[in-house]
PAZAPA-4460 file (N, C-alpha, C; in steps of 0.05 Angstrom, whole numbers, plus 32768, in hexadecimal, padded with zeros to 4 digits):
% residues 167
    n_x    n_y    n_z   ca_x   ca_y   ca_z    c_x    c_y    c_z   seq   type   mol
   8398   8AE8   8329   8380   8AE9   8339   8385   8AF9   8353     1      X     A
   837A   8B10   8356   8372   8B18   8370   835A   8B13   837B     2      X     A
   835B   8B19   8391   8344   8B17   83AD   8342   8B37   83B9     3      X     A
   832D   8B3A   83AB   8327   8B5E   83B8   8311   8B67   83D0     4      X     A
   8309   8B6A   83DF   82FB   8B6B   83F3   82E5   8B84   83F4     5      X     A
   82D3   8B84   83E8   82BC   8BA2   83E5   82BB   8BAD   8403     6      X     A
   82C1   8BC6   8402   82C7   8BD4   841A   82A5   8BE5   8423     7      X     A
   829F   8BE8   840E   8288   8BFB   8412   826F   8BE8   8400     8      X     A
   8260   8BDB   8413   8251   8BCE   83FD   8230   8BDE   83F6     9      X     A
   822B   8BF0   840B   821B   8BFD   8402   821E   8C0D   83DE    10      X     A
   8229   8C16   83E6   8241   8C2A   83CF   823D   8C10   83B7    11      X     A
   8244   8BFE   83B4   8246   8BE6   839F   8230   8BE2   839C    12      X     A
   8222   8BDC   83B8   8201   8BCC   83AA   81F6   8BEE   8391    13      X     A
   81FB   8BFA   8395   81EF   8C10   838D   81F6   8C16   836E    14      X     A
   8216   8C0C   836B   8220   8C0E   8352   8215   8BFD   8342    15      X     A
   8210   8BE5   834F   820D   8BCC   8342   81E8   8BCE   8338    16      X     A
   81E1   8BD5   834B   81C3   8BCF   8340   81B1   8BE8   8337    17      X     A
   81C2   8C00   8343   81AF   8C18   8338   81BC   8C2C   8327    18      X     A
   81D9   8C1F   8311   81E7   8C31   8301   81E8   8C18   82E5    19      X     A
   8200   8C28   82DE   81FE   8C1B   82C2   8216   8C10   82C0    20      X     A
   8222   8C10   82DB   823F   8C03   82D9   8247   8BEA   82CB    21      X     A
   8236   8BCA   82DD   8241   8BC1   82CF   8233   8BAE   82BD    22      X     A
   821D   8BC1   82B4   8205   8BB7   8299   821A   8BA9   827E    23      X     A
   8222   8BB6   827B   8235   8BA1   8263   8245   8B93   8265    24      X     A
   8247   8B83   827C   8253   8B71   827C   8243   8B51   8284    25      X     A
   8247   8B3E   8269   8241   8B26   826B   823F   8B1D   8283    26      X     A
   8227   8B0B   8289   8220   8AF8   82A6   8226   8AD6   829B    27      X     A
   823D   8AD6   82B1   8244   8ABF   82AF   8231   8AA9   82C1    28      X     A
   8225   8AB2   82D4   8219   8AA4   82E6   8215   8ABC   8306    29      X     A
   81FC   8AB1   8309   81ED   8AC6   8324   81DD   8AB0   8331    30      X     A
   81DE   8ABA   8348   81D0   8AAB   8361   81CD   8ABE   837E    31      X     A
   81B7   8ABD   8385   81A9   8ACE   8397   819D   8ABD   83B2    32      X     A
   81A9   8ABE   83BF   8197   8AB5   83DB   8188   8AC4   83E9    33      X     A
   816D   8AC1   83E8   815F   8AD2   83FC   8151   8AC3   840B    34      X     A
   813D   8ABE   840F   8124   8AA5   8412   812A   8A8E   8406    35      X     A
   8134   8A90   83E7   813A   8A7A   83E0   814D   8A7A   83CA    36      X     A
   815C   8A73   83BE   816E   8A76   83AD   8165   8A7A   8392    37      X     A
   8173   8A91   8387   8168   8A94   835D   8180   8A97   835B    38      X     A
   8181   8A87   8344   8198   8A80   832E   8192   8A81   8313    39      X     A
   81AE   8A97   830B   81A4   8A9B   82EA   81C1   8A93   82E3    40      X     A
   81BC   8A81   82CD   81D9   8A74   82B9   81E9   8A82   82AE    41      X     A
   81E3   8A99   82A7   81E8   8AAD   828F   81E7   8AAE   827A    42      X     A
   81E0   8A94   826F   81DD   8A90   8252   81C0   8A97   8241    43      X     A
   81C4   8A9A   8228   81A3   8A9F   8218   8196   8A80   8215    44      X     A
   8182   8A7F   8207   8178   8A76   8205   8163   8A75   81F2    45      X     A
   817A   8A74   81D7   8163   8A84   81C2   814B   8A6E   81B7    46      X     A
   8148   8A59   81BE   8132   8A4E   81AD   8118   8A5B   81C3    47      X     A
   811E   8A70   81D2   810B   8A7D   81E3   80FC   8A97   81D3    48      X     A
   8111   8A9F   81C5   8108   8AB3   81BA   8102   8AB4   819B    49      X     A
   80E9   8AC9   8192   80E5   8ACB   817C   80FE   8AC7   8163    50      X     A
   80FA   8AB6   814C   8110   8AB9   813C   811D   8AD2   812A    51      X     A
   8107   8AE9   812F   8120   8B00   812C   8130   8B0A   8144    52      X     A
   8126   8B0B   815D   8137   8B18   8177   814A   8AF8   8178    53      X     A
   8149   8ADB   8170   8156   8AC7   8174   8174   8AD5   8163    54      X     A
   8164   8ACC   8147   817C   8AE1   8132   8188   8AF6   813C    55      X     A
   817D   8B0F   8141   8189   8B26   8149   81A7   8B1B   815F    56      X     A
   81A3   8B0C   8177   81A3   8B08   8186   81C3   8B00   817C    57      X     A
   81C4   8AE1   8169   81D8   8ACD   815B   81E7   8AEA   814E    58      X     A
   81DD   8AF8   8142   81F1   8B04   8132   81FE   8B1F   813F    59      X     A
   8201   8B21   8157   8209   8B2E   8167   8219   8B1F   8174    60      X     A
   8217   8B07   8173   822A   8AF2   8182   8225   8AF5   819F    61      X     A
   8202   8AFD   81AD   8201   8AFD   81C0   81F6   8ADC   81CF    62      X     A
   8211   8AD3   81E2   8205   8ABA   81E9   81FB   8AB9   820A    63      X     A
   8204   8AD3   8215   820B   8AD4   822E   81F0   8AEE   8237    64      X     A
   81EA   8AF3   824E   81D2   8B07   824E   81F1   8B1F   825E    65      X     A
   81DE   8B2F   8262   81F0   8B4E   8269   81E8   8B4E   827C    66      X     A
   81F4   8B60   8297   81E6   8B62   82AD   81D2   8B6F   82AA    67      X     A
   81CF   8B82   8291   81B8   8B90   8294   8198   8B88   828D    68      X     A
   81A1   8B71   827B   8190   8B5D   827A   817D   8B58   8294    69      X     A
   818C   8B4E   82A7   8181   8B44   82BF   8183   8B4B   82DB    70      X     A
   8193   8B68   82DB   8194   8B76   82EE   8176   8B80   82F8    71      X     A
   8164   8B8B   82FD   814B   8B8E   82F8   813D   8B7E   8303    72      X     A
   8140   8B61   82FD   8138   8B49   8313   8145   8B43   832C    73      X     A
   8164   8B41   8323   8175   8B47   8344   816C   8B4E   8350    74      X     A
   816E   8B70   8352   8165   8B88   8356   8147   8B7C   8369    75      X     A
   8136   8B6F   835E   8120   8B69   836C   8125   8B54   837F    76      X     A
   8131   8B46   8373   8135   8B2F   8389   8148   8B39   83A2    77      X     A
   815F   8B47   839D   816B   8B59   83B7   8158   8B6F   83CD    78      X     A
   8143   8B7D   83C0   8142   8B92   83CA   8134   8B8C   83DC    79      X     A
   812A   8B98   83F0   8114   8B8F   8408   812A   8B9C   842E    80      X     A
   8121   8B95   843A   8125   8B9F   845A   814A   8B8B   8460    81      X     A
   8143   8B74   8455   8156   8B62   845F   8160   8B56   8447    82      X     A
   8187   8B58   844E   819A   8B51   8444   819F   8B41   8435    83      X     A
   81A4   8B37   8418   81A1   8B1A   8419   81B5   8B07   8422    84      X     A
   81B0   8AE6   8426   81C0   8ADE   843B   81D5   8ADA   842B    85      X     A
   81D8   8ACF   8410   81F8   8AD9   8402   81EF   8ADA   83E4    86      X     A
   81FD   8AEB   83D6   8203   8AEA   83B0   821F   8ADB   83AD    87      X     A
   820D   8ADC   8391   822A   8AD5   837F   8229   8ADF   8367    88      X     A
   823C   8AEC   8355   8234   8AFB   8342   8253   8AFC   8336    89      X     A
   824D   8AF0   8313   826E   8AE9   830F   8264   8AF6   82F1    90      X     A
   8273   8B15   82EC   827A   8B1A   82D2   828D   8B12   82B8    91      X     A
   828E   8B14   82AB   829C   8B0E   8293   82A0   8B22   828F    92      X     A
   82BF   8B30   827D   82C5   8B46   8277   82BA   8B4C   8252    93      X     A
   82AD   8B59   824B   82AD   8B58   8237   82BE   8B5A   8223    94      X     A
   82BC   8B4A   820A   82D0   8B43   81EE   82D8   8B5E   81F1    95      X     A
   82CA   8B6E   81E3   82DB   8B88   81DE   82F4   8B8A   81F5    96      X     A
   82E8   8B91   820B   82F8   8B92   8220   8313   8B81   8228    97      X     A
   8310   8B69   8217   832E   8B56   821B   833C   8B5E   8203    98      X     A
   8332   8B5D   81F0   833C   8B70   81DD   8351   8B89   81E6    99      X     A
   8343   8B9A   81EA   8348   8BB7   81F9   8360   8BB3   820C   100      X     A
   835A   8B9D   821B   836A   8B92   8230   838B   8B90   8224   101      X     A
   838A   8B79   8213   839F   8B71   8202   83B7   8B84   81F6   102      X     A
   839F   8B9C   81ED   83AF   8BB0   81E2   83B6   8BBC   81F8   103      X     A
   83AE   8BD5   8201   83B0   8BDE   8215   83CF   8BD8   8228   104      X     A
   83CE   8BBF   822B   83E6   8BAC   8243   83FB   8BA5   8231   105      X     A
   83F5   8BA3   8212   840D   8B9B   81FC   8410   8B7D   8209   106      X     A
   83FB   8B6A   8209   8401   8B4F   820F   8403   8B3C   81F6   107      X     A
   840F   8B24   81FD   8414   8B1B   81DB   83FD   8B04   81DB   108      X     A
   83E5   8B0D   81E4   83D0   8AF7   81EE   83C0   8AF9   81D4   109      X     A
   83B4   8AE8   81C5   839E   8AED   81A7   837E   8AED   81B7   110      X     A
   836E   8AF9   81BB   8353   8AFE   81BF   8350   8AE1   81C6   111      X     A
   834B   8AD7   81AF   833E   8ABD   81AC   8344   8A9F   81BF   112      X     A
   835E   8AB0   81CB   836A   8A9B   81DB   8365   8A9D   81FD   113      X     A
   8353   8AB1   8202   8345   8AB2   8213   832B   8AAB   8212   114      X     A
   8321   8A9F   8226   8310   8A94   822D   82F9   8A9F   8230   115      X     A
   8309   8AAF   8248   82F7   8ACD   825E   8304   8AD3   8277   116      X     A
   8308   8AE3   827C   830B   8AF5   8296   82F6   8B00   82A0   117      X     A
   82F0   8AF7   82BD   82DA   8AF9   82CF   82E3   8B09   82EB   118      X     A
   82CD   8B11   82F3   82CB   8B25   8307   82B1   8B11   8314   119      X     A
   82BE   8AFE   8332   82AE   8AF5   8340   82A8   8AFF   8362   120      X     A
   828E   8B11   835F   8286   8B15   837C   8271   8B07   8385   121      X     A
   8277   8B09   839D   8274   8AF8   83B7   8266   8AFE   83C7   122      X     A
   824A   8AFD   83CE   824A   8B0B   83E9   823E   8AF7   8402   123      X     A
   824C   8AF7   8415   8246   8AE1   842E   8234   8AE7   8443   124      X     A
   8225   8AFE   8440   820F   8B06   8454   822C   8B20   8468   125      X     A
   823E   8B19   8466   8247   8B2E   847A   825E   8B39   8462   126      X     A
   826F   8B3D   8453   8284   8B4B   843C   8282   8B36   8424   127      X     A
   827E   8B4D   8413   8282   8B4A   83EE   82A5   8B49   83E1   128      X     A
   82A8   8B2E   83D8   82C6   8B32   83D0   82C5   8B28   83B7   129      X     A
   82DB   8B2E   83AB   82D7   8B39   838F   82ED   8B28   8383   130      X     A
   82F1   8B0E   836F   8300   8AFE   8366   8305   8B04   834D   131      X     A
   8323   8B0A   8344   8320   8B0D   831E   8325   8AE5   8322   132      X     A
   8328   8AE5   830A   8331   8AD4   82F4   8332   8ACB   82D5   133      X     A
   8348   8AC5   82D0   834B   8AC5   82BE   834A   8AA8   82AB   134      X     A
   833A   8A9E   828E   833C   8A82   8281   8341   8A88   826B   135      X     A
   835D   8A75   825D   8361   8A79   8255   8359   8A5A   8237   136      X     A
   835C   8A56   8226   8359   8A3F   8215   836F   8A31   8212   137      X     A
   838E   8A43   821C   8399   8A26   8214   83B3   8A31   822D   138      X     A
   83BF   8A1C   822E   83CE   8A21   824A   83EF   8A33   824B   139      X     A
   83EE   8A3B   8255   8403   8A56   8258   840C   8A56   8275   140      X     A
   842E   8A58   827B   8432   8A66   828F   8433   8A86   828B   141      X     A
   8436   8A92   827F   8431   8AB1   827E   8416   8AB8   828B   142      X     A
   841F   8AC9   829F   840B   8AD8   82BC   8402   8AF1   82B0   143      X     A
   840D   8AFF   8297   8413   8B0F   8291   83F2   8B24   828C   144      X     A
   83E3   8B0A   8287   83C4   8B19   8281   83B9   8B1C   82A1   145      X     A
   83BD   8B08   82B1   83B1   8B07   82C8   83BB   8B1F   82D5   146      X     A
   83D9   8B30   82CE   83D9   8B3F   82E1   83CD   8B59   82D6   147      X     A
   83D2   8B5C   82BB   83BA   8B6F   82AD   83A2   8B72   82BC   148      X     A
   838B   8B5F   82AE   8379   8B5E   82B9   8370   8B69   82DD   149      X     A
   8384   8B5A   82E9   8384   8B66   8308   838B   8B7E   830D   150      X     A
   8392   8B86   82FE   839C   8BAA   82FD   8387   8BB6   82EF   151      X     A
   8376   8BB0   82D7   8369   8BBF   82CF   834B   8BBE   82DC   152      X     A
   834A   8BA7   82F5   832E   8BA4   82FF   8331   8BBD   8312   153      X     A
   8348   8BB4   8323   8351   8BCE   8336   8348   8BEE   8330   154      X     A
   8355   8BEE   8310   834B   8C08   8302   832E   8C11   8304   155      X     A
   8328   8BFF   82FA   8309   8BFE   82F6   82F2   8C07   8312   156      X     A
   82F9   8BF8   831F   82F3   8BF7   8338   82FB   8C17   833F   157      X     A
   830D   8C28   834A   8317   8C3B   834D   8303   8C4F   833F   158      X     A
   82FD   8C4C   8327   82FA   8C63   8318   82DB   8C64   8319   159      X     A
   82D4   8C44   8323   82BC   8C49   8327   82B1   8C4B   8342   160      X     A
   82C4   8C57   8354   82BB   8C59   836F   82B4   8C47   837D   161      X     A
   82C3   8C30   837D   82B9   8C19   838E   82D6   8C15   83A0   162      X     A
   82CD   8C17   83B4   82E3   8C1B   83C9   82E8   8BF6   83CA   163      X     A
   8306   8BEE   83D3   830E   8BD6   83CC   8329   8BD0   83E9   164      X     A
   8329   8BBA   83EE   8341   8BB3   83FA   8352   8B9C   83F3   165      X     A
   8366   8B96   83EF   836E   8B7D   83E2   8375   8B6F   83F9   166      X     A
   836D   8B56   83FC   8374   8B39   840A   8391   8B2A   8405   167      X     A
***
């Protein structure tokens, strides 16, 4: 687990809500303070939807919404003259991506034995900081994914121009 500190949050709000950065990645949970607080769970909700988009939905194994899903509403609920008084906004890395991860780092970790790796930001009305973490299903002292992961958010971050300072 690191603690990263958004250096440029203009620069971020911008990535975050007016690119495609981080649309594919699962919403674990969002919360918005402005006037009054909105909170989204991240989860579906398929007896909401028609039983073919329900189906479509199951056999994609989608249980979780995307940011892109619900970025668009954010997006409205942020935008205006004044700041909001704080977010919270906690990604999940996507399967493929732990996958990718695994290989990539040569860890002796099986997919399945992860949980999820999350990307939790923060924002307190005055700096956005940026929490990994890592869950796993069954208990391990090996750090070995956590330090992965913290290296490849770093990456990530970098390549996508989000200026960063570590705590």
């Amino acid at each position: 687990m690191i603690v990263l500190r958004i250096t440029q949050l203009k620069n971020f709000m911008n990535r975050l809500l007016c690119t495609e950065t981080f649309d594919r990645f699962p919403v674990s949970e969002t919360s918005i303070t402005t006037f009054t607080t909105f909170t989204i769970d991240g989860s579906f909700h398929l007896d909401f939807f028609d039983k073919e988009t329900a189906g479509e939905l199951n056999t994609r194994g989608r249980t979780q919404l995307l940011w892109l899903d619900v970025k668009k509403f954010c997006y409205s609920v942020i935008k205006g003259k004044r700041t909001p008084l704080q977010f919270k906004i906690v990604f999940q890395l996507p399967e493929k991506n732990c996958e990718k991860l695994i290989a990539d780092y040569e860890l002796s970790f099986d997919p399945e034995q992860i949980f999820g790796l999350f990307l939790n930001f923060q924002y307190n009305g005055e700096q956005l900081l940026l929490t990994t973490g890592t869950s796993l299903k069954l208990f391990t002292m090996d750090k070995s994914l956590d330090r992965a992961f913290d290296d490849a958010v770093r990456k990530f971050l970098l390549k996508q121009e989000i200026s960063f300072e570590e705590l």
